[in-house]
C-alpha positions as CSV (number, residue, x, y, z in Angstrom):
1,X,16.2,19.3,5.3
2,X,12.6,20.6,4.8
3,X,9.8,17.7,4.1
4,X,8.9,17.4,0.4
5,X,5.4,16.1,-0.5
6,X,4.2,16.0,-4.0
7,X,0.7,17.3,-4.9
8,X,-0.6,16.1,-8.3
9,X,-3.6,18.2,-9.5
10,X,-7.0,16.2,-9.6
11,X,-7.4,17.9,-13.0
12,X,-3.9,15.8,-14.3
13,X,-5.5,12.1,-15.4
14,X,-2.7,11.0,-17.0
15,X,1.4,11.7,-16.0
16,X,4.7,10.0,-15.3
17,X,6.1,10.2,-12.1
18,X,10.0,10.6,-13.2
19,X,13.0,9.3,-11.6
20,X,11.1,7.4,-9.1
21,X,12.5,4.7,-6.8
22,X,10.7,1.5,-5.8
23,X,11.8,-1.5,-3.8
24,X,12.5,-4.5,-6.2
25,X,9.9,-6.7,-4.5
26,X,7.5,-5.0,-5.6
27,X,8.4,-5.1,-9.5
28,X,8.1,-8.3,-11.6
29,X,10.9,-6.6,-14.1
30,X,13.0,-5.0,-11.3
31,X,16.1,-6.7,-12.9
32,X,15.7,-5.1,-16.5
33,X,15.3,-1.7,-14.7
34,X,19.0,-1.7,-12.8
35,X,18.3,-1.6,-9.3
36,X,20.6,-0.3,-6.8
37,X,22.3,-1.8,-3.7
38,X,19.7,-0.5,-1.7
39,X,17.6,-2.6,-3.6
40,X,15.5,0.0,-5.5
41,X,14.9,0.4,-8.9
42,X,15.1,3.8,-10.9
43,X,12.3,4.1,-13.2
44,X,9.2,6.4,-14.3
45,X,5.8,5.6,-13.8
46,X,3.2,6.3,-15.7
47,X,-0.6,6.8,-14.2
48,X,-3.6,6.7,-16.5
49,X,-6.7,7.1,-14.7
50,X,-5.7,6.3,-11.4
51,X,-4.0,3.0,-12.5
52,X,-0.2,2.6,-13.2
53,X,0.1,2.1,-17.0
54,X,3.6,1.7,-17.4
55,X,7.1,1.1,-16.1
56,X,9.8,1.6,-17.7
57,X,13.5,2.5,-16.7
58,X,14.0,6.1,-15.6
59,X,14.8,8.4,-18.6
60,X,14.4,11.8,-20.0
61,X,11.3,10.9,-21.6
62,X,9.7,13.4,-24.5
63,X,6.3,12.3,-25.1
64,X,4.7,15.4,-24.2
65,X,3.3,13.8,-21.1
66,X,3.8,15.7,-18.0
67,X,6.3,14.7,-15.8
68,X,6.3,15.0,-11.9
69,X,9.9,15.0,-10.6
70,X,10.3,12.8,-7.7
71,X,13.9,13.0,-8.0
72,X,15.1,9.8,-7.0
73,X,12.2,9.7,-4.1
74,X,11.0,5.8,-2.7
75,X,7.2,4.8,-4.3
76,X,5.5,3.0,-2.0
77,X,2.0,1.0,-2.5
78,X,-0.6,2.4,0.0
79,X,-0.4,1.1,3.0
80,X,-3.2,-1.6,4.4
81,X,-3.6,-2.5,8.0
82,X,-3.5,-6.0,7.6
83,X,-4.4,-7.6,11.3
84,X,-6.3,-10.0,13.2
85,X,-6.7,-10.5,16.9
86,X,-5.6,-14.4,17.3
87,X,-7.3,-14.7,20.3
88,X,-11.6,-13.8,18.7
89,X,-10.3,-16.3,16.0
90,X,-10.3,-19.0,18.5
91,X,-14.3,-18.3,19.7
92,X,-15.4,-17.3,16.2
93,X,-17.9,-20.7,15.5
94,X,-19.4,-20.5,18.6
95,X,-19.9,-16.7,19.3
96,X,-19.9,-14.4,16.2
97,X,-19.9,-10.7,15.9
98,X,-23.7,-10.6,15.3
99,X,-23.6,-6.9,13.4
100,X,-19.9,-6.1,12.3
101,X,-19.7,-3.3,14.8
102,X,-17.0,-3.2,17.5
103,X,-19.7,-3.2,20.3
104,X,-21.1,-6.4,18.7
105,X,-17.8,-8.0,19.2
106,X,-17.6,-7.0,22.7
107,X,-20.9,-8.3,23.6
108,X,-19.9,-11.8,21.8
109,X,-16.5,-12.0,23.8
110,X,-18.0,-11.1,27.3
111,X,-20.9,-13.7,26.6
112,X,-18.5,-16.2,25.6
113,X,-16.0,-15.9,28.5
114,X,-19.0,-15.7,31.1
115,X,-20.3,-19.3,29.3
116,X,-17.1,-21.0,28.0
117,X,-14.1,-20.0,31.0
118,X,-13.3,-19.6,34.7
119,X,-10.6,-19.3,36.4
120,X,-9.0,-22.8,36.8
């Protein structure tokens, strides 16, 4: 089965995404929308300048706005890289990155293990 990716024109400011799926979590009304036992709910979304306006239960809407298919495809929120390195959290009050860079943080941690550690 070939990939499917949907393009949305930069000209097109305000759509629906139609028949859309997204994962009840991440819906306050995911109950009113009938989700399914995969635990998605079918619904259209509309966008407004970059911003979700509306959700509302999958239909054959006729408003006249345009409608991108997804046919049935998952929406998913962007995706963050949420991390931390456990280990720098532990030296942080006593040797701070001094410029945000990653070097910065290197320098800190080597000057901190040569002061603060050995080997016993």
């Amino acid at each position: 089965m070939p990939a499917h990716f949907l393009t949305i024109p930069p000209s097109l400011t305000h759509f629906r995404l139609a028949n859309a799926r997204v994962p009840v979590c991440l819906i306050a009304e995911a109950a009113q929308l009938g989700p399914d036992p995969d635990g998605l709910a079918p619904c259209d979304i509309v966008i407004e300048k970059d911003r979700i306006a509306a959700i509302s239960p999958a239909t054959a809407a006729s408003d006249g706005l345009p409608n991108l298919a997804l046919d049935r495809g998952i929406v998913l929120p962007r995706l963050v890289d949420m991390h931390t390195h456990i280990d720098k959290g532990h030296i942080w009050a006593r040797a701070q990155n001094p410029d945000g860079t990653h070097m910065g943080a290197r320098m800190a941690v080597m000057a901190d293990r040569d002061a603060n550690w050995s080997r016993e």
